[in-house]
C-alpha positions as CSV (number, residue, x, y, z in Angstrom):
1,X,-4.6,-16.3,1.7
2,X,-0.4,-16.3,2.0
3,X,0.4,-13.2,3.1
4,X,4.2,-12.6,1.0
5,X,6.6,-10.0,2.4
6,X,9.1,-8.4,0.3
7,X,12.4,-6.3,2.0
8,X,14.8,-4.6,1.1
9,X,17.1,-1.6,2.5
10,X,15.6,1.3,2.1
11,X,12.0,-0.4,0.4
12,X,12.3,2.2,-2.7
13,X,12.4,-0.1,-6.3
14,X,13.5,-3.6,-5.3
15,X,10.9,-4.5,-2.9
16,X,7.8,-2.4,-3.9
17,X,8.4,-3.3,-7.3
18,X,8.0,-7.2,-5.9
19,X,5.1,-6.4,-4.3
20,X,3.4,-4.7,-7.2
21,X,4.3,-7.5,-9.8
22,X,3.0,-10.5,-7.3
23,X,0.1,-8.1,-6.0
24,X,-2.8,-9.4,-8.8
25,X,-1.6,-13.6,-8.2
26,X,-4.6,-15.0,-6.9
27,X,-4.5,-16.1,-3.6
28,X,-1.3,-13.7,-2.6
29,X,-1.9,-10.8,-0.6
30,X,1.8,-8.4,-0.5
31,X,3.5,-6.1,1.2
32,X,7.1,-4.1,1.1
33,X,9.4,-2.8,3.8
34,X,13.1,-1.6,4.2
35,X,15.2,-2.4,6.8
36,X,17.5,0.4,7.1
37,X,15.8,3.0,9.9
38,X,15.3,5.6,6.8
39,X,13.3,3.2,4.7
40,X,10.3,4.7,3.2
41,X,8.3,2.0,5.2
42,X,10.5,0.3,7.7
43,X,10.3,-3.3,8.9
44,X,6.9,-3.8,11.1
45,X,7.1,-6.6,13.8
46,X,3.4,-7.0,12.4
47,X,4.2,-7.3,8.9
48,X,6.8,-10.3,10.0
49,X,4.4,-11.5,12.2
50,X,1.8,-12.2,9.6
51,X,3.9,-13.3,6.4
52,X,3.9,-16.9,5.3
53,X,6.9,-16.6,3.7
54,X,9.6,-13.2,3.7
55,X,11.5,-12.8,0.2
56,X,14.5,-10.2,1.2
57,X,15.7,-8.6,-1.8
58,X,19.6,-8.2,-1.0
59,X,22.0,-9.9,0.9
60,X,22.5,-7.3,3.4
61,X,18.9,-7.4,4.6
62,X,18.5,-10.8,5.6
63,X,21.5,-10.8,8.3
64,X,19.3,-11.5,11.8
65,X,19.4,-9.8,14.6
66,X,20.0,-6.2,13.4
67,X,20.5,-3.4,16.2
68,X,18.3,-1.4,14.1
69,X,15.4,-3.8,13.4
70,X,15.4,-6.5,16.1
71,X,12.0,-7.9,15.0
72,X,13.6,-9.0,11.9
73,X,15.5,-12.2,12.7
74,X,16.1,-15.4,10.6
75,X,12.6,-18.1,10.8
């Protein structure tokens, strides 16, 4: 199974939507989090921990080393 992680800021259209769409490929098993701190489901260290492979939505989110979400840095 590769476990994809889709983020975005504040995980309400770009990233669930993501996670929907690619949910049924066989194989894929999804999940969706915002990085801003009032994101309907913030960034989990064990949601990075366990993707294969993070997709981040918009530029803003991908910037490592966030005072607000240290677990999310560059791999």
């Amino acid at each position: 199974m590769h476990h994809v992680l889709f983020v975005c800021g504040w995980n309400l259209l770009r990233s669930p939507a993501a996670e929907h769409l690619f949910a049924q490929w066989p194989g894929i098993e999804t999940a969706a989090a915002g990085t801003s701190h009032d994101a309907d489901c913030v960034v989990p260290a064990e949601l990075v921990d366990r993707a294969d492979t993070i997709l981040v939505m918009e530029p803003r989110s991908s910037r490592p080393g966030r005072p607000d979400q240290p677990q999310v840095q560059a791999r």
